[in-house]
Gaussian input, Z-matrix of N, CA and C with variables (Angstrom, degrees):
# hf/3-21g

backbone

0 1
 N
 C     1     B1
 C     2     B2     1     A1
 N     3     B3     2     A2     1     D1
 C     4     B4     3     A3     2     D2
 C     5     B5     4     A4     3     D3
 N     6     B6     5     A5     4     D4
 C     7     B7     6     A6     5     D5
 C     8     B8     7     A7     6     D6
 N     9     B9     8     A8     7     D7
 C    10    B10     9     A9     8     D8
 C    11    B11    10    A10     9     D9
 N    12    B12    11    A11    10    D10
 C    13    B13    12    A12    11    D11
 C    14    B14    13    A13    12    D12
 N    15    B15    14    A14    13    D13
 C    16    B16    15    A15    14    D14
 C    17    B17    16    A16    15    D15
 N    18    B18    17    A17    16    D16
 C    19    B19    18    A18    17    D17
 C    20    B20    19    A19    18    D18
 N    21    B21    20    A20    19    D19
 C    22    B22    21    A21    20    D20
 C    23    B23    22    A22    21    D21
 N    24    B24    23    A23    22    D22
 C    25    B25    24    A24    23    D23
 C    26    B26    25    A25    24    D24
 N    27    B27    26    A26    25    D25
 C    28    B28    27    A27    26    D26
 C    29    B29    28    A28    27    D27
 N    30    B30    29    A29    28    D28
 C    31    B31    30    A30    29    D29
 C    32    B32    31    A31    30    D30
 N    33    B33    32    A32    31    D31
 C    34    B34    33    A33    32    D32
 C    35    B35    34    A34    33    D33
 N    36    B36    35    A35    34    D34
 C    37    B37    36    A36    35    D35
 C    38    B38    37    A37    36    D36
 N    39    B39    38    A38    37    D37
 C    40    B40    39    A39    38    D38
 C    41    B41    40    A40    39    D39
 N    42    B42    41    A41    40    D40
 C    43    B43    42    A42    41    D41
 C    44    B44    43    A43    42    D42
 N    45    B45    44    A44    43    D43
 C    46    B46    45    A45    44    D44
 C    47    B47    46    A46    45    D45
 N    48    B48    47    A47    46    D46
 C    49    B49    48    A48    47    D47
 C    50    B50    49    A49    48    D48
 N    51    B51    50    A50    49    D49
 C    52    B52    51    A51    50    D50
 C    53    B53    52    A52    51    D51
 N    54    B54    53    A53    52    D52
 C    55    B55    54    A54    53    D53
 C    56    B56    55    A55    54    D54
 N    57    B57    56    A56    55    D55
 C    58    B58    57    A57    56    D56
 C    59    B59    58    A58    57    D57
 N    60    B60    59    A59    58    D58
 C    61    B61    60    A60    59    D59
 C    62    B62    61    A61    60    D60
 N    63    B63    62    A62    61    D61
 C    64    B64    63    A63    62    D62
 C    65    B65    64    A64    63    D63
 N    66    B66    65    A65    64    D64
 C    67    B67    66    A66    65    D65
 C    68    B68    67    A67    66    D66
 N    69    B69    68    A68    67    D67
 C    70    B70    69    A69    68    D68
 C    71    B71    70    A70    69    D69
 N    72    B72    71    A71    70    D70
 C    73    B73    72    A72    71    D71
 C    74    B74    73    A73    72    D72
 N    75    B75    74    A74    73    D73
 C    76    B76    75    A75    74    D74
 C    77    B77    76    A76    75    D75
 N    78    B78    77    A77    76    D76
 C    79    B79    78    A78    77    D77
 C    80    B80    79    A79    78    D78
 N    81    B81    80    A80    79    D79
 C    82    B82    81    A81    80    D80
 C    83    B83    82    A82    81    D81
 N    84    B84    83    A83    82    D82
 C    85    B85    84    A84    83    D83
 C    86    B86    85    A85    84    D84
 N    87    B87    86    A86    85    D85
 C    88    B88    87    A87    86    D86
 C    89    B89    88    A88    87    D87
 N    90    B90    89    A89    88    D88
 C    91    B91    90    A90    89    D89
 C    92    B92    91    A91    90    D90
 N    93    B93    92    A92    91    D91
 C    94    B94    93    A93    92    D92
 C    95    B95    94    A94    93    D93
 N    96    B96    95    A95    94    D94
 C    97    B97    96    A96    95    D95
 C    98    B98    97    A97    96    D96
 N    99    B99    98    A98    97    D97
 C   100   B100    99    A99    98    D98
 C   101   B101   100   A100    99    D99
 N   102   B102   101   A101   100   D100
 C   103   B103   102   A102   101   D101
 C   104   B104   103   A103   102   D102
 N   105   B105   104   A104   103   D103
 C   106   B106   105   A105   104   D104
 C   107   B107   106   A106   105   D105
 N   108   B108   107   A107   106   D106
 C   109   B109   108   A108   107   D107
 C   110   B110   109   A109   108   D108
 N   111   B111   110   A110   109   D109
 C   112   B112   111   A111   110   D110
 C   113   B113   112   A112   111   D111
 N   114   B114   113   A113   112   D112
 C   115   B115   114   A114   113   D113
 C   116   B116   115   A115   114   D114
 N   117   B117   116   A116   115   D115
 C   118   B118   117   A117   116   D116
 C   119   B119   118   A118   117   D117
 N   120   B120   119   A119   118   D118
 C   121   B121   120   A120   119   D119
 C   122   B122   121   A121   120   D120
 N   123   B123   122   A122   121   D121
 C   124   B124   123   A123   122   D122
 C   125   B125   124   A124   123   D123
 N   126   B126   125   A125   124   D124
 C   127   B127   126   A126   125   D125
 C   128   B128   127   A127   126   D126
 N   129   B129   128   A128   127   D127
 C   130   B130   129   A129   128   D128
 C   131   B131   130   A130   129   D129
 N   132   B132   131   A131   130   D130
 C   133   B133   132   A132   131   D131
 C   134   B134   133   A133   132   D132
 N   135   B135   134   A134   133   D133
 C   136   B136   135   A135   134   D134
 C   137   B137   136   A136   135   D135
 N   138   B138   137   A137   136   D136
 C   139   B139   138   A138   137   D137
 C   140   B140   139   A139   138   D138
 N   141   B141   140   A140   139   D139
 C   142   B142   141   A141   140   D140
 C   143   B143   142   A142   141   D141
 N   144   B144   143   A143   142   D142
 C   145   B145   144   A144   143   D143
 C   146   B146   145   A145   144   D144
 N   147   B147   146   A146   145   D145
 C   148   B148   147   A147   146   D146
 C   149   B149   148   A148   147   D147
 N   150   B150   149   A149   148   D148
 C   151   B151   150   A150   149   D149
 C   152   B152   151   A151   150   D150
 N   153   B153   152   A152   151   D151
 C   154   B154   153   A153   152   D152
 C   155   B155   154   A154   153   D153
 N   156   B156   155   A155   154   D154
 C   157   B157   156   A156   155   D155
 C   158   B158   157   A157   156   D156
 N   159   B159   158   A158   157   D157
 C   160   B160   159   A159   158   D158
 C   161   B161   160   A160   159   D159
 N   162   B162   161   A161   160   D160
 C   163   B163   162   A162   161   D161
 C   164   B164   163   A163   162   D162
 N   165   B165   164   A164   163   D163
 C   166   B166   165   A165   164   D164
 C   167   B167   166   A166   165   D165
 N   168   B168   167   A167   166   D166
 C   169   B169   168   A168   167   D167
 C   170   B170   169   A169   168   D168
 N   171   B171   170   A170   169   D169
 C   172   B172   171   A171   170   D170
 C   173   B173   172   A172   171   D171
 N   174   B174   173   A173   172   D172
 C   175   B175   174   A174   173   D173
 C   176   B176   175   A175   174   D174
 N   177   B177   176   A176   175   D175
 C   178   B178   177   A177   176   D176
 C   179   B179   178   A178   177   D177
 N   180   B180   179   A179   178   D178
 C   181   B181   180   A180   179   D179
 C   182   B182   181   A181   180   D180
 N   183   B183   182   A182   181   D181
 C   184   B184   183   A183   182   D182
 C   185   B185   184   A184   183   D183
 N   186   B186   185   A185   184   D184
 C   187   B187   186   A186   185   D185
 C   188   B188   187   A187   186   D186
 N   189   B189   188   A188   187   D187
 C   190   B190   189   A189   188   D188
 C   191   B191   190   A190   189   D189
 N   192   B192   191   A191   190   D190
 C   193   B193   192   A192   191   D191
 C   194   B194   193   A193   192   D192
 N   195   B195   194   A194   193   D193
 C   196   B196   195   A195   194   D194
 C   197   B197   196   A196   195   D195
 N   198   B198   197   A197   196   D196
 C   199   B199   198   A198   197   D197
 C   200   B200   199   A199   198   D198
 N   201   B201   200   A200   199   D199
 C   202   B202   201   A201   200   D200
 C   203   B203   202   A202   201   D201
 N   204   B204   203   A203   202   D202
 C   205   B205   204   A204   203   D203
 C   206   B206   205   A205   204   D204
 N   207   B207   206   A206   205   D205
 C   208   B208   207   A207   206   D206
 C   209   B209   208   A208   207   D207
 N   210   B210   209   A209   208   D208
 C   211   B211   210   A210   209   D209
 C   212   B212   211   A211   210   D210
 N   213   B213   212   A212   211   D211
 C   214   B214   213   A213   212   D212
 C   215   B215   214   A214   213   D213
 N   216   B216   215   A215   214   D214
 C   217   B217   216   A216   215   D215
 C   218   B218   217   A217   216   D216
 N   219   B219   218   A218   217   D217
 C   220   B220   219   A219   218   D218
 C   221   B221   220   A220   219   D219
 N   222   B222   221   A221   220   D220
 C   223   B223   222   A222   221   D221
 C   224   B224   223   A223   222   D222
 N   225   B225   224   A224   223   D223
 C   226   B226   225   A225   224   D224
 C   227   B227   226   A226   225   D225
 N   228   B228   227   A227   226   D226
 C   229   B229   228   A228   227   D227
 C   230   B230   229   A229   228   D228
 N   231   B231   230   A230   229   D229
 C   232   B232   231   A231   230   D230
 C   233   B233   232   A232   231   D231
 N   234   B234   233   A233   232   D232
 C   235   B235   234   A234   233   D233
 C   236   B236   235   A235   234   D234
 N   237   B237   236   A236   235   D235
 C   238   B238   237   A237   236   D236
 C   239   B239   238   A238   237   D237
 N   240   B240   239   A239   238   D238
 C   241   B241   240   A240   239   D239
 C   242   B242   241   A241   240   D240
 N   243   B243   242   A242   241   D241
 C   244   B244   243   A243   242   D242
 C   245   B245   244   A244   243   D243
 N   246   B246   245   A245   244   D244
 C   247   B247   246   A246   245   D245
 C   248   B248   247   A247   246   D246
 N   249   B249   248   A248   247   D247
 C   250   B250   249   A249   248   D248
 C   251   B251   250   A250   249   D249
 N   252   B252   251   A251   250   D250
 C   253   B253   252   A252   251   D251
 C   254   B254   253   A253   252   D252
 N   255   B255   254   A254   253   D253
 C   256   B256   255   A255   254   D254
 C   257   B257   256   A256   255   D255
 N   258   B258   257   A257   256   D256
 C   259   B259   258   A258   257   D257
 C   260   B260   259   A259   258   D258
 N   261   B261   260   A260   259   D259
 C   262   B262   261   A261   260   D260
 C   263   B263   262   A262   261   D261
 N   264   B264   263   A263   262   D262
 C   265   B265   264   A264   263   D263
 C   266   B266   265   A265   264   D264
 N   267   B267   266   A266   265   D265
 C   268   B268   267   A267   266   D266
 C   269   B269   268   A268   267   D267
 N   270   B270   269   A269   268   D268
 C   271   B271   270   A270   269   D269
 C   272   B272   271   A271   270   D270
 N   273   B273   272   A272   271   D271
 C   274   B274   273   A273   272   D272
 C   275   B275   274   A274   273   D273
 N   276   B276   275   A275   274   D274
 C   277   B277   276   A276   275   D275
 C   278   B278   277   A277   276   D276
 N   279   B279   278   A278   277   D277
 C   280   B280   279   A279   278   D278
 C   281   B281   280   A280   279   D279
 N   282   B282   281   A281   280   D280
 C   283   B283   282   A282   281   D281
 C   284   B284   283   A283   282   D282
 N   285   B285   284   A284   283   D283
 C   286   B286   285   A285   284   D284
 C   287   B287   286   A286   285   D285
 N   288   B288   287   A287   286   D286
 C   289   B289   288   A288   287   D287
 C   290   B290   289   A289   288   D288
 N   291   B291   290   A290   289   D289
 C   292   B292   291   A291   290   D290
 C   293   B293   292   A292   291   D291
 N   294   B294   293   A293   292   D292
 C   295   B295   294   A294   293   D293
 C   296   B296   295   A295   294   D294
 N   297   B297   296   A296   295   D295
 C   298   B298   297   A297   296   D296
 C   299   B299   298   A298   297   D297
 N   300   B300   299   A299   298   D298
 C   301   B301   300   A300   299   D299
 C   302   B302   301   A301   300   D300
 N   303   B303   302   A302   301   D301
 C   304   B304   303   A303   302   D302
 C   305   B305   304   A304   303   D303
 N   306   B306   305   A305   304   D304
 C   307   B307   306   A306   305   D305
 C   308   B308   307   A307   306   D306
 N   309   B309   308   A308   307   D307
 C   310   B310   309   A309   308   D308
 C   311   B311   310   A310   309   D309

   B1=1.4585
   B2=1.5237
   B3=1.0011
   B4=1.7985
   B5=1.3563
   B6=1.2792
   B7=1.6686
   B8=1.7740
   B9=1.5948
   B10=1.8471
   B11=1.6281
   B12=1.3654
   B13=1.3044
   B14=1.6975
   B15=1.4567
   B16=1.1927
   B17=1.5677
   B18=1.2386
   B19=1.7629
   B20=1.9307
   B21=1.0648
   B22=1.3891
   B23=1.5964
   B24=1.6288
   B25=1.5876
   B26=1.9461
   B27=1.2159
   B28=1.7715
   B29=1.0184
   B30=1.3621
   B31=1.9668
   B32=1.8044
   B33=1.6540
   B34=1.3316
   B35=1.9507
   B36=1.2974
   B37=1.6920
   B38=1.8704
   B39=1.1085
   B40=0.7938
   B41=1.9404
   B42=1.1426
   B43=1.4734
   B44=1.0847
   B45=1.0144
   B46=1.3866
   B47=1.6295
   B48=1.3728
   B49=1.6544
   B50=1.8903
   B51=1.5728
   B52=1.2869
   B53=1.4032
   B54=1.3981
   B55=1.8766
   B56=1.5317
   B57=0.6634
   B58=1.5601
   B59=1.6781
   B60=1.5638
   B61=1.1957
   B62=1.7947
   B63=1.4015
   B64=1.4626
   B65=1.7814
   B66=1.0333
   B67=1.6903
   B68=1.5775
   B69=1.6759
   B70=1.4398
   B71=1.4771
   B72=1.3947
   B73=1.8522
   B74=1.3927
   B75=1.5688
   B76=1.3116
   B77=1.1001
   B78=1.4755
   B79=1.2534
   B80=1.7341
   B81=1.5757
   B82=1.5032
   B83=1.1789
   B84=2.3581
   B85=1.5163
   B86=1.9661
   B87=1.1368
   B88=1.6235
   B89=1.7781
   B90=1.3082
   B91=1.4584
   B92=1.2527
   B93=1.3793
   B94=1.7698
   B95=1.2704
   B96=1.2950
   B97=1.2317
   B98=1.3705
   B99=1.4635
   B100=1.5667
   B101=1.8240
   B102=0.7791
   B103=1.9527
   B104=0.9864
   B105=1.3843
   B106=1.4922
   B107=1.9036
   B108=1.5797
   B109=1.1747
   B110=2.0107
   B111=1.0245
   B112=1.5622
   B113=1.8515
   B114=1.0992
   B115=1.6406
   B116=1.8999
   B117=1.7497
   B118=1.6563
   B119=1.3854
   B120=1.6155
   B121=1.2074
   B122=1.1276
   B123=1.5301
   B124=1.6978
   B125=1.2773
   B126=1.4152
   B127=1.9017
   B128=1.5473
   B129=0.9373
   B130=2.0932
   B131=1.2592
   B132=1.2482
   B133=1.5623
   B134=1.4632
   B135=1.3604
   B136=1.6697
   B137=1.2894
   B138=1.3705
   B139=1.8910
   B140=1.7961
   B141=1.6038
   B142=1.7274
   B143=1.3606
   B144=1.5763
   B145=1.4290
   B146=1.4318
   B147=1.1061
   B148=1.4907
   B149=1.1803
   B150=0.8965
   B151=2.0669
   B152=1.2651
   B153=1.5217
   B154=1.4726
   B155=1.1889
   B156=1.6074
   B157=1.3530
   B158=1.8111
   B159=1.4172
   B160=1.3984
   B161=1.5302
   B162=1.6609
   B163=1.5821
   B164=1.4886
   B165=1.5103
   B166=1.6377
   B167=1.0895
   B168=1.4317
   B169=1.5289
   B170=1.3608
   B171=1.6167
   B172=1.0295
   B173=1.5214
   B174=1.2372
   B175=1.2130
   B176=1.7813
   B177=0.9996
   B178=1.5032
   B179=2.1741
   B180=0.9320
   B181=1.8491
   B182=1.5087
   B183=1.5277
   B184=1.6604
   B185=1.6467
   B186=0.7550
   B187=1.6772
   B188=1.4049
   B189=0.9766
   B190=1.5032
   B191=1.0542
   B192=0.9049
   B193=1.8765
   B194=1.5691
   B195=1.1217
   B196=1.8648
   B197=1.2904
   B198=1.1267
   B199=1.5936
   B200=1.4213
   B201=1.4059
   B202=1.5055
   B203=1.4695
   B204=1.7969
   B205=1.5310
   B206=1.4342
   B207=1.5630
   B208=1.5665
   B209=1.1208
   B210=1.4223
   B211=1.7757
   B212=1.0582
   B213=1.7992
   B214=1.4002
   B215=1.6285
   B216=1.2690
   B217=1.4373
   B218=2.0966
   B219=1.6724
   B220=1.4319
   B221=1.2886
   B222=0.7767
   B223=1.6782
   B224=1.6319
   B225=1.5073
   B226=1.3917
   B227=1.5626
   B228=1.3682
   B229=1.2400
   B230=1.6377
   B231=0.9909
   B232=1.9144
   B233=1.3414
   B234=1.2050
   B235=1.8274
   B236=2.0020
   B237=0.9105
   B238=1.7706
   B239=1.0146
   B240=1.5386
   B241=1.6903
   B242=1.5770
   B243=1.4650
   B244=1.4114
   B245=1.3112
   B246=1.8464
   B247=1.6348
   B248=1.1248
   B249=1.4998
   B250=1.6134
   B251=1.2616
   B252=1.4165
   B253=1.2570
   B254=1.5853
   B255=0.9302
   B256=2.0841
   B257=1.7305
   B258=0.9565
   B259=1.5011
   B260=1.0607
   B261=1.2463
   B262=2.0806
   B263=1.3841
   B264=1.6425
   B265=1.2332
   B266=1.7019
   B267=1.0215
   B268=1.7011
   B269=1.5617
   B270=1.4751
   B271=1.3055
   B272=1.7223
   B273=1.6047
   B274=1.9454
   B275=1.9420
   B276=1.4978
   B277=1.8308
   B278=1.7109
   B279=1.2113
   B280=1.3017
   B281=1.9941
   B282=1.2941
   B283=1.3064
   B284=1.9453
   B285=0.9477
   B286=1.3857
   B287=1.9120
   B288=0.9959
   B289=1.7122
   B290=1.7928
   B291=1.0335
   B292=2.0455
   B293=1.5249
   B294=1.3821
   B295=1.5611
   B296=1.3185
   B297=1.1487
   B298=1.2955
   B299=1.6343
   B300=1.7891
   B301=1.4456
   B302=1.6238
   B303=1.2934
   B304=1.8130
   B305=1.9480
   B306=1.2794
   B307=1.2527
   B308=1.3517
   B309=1.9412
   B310=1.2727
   B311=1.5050
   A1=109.55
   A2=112.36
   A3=120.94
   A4=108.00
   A5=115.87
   A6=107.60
   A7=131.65
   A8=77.72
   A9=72.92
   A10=115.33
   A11=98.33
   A12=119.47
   A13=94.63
   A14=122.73
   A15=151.40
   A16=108.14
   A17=121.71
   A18=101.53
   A19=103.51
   A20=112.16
   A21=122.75
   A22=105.73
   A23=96.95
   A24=106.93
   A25=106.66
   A26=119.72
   A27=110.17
   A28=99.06
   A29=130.20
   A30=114.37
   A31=104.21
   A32=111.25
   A33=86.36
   A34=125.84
   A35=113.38
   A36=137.04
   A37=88.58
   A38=132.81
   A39=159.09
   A40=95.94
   A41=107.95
   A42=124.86
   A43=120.90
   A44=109.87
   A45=122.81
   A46=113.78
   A47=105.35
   A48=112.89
   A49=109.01
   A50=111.00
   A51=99.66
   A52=114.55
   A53=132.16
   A54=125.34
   A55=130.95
   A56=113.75
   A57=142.08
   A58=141.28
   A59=108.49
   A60=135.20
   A61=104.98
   A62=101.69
   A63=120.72
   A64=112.89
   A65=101.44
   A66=110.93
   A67=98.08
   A68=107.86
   A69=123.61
   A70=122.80
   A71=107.86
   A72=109.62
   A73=105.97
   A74=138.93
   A75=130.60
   A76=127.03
   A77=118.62
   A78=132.91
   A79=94.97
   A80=94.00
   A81=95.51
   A82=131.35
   A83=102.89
   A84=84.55
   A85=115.22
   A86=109.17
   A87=109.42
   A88=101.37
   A89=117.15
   A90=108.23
   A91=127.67
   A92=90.55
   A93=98.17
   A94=110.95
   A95=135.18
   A96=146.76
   A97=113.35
   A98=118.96
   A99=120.52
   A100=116.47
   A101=106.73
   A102=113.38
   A103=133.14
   A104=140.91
   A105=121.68
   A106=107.98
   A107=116.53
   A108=117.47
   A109=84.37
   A110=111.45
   A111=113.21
   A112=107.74
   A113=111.71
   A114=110.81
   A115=94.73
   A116=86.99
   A117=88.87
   A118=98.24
   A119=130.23
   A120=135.35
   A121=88.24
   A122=124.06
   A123=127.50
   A124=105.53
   A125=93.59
   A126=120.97
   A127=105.14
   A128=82.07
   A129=85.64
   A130=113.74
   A131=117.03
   A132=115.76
   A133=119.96
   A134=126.20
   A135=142.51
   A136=94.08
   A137=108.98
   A138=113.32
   A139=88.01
   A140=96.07
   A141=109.46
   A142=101.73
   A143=127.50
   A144=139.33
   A145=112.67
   A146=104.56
   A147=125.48
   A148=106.25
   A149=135.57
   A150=139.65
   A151=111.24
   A152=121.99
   A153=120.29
   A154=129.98
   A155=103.22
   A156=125.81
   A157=119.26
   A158=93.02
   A159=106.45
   A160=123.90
   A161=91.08
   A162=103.26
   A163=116.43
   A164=102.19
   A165=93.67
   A166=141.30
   A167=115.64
   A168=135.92
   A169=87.91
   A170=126.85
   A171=141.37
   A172=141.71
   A173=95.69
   A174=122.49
   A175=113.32
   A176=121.37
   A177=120.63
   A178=101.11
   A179=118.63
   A180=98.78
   A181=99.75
   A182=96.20
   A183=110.72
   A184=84.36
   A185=164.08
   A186=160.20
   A187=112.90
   A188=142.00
   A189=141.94
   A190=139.29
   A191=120.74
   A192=129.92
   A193=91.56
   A194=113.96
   A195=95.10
   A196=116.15
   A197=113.03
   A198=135.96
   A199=119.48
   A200=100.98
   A201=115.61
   A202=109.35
   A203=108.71
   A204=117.90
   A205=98.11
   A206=114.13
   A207=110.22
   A208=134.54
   A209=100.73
   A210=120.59
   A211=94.83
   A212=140.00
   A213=112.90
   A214=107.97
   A215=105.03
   A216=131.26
   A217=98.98
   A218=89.02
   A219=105.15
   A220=126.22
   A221=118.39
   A222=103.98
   A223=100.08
   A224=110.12
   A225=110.93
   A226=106.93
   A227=121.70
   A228=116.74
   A229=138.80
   A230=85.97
   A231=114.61
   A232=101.57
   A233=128.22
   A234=121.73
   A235=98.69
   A236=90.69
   A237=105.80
   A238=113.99
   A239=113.28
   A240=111.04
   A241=92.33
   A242=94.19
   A243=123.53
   A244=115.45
   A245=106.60
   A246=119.66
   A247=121.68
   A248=113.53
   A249=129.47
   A250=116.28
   A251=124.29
   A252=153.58
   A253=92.65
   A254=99.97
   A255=111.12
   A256=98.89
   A257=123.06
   A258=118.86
   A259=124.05
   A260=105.58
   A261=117.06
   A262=120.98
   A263=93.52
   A264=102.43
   A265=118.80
   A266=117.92
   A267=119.75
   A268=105.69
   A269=140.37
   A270=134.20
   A271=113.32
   A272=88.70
   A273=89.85
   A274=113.31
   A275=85.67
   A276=87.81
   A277=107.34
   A278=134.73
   A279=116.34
   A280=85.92
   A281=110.21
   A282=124.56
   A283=106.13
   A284=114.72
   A285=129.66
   A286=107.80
   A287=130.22
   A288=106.70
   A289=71.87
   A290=145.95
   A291=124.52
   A292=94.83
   A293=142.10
   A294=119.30
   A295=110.28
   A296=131.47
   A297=122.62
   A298=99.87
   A299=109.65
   A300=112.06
   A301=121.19
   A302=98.21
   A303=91.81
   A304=100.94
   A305=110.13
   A306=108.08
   A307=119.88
   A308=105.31
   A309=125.74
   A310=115.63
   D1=175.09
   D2=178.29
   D3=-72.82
   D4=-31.35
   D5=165.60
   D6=-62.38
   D7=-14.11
   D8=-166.33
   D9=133.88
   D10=-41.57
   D11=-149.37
   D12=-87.09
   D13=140.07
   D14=-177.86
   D15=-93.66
   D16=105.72
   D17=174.48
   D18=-117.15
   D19=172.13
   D20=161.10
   D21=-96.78
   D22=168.94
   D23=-178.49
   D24=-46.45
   D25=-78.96
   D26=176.03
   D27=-37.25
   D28=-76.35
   D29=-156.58
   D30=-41.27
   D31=-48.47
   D32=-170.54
   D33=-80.75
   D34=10.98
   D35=178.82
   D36=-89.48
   D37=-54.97
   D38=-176.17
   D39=-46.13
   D40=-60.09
   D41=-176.70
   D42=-70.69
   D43=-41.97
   D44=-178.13
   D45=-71.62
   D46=-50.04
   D47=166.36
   D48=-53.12
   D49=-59.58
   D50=172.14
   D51=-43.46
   D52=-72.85
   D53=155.68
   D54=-2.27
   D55=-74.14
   D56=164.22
   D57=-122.90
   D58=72.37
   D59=-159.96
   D60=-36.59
   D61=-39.12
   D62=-168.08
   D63=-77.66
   D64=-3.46
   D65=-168.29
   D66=-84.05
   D67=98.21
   D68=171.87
   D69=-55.66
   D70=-29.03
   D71=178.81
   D72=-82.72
   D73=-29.97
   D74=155.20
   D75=-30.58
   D76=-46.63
   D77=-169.91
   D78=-62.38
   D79=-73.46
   D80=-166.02
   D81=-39.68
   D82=-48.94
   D83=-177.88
   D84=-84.72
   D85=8.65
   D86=166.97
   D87=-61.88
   D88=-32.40
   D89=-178.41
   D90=-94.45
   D91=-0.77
   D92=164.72
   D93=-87.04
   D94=-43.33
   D95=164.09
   D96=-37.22
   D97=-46.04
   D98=178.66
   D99=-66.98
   D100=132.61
   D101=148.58
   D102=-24.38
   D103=179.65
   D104=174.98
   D105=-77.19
   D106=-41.11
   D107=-145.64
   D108=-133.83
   D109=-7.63
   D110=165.23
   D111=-45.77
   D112=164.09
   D113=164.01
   D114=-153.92
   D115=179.23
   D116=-175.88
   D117=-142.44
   D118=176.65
   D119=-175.04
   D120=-113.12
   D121=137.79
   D122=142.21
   D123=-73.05
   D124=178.08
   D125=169.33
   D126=-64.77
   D127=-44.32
   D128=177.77
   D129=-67.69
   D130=5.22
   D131=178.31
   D132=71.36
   D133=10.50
   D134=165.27
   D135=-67.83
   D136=155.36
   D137=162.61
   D138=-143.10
   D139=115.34
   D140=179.47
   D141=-101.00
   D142=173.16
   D143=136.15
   D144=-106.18
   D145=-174.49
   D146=-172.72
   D147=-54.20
   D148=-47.19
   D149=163.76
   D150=-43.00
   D151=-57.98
   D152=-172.14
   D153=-80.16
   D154=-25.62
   D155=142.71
   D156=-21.42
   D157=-81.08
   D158=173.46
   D159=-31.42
   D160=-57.94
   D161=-171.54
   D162=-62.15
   D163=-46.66
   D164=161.41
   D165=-80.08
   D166=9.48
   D167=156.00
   D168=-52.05
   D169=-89.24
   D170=169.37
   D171=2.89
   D172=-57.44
   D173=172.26
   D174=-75.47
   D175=-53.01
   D176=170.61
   D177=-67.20
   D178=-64.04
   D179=168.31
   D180=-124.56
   D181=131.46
   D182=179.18
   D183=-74.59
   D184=-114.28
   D185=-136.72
   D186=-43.53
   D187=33.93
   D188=111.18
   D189=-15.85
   D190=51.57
   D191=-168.60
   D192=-59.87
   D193=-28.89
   D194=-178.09
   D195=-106.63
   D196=22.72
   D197=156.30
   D198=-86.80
   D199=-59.22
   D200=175.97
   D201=-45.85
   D202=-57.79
   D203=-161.68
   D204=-52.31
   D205=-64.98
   D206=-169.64
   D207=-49.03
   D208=-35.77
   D209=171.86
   D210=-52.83
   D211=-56.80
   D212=-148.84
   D213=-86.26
   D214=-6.81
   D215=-164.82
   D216=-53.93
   D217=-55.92
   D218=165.04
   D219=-56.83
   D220=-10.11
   D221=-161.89
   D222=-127.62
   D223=148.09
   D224=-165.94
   D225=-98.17
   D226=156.45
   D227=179.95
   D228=-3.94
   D229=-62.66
   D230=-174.43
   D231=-83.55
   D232=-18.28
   D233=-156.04
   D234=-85.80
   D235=157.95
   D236=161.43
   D237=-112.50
   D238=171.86
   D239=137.90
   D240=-165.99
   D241=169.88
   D242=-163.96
   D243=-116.78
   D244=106.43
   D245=176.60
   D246=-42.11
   D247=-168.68
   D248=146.36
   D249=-42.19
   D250=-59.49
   D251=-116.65
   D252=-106.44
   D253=-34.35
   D254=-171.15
   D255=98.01
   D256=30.14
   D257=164.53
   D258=-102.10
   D259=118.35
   D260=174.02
   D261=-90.66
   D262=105.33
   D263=-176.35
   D264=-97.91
   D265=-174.35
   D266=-177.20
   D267=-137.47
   D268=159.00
   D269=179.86
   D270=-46.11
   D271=-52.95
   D272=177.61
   D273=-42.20
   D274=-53.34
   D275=-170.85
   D276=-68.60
   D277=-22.04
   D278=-160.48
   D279=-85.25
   D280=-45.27
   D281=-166.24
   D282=-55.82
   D283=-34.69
   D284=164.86
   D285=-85.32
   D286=-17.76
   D287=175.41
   D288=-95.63
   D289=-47.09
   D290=-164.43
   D291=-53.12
   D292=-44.20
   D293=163.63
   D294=-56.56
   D295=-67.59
   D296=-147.84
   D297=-45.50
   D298=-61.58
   D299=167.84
   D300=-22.86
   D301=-61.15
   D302=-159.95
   D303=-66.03
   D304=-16.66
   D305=-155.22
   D306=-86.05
   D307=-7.38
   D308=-174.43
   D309=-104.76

């Protein structure tokens, strides 16, 4: 970087979110980068996994089709989870709004 400073791929997903809190593809590819059950600390002092990741993909642009996909990617049949928005979704539903997304 111009500071000096050397990062790896997370440190710089990592940076970029500190930069611009609102930047939805940070999110995502920080959660590609993660493990299944790994997590990470932001600058803000949060420590997410790959789920929360997602969700705040989400949450900064609901049309994320590659938010949606991964999210449901995680989660097993039967499981939910609960957006920004207060919506409980299931793998089928997140996996169906990532079409609707890409398709619009």
């Amino acid at each position: 970087l111009g500071d000096g400073r050397t990062l790896n791929k997370r440190e710089l997903h990592v940076e970029a979110i500190r930069c611009e809190p609102q930047f939805s593809t940070a999110y995502v590819n920080l959660g590609i980068c993660l493990s299944g059950s790994e997590t990470i600390r932001l600058a803000d002092g949060r420590t997410l996994g790959k789920r929360e990741l997602y969700v705040e993909a989400i949450r900064w642009d609901p049309k994320s089709a590659a938010a949606y996909s991964r999210l449901g990617k995680c989660l097993g049949e039967s499981e939910t989870i609960q957006l920004g928005d207060g919506r409980t979704l299931r793998k089928r539903e997140l996996l169906s709004e990532a079409i609707r997304c890409k398709s619009q």
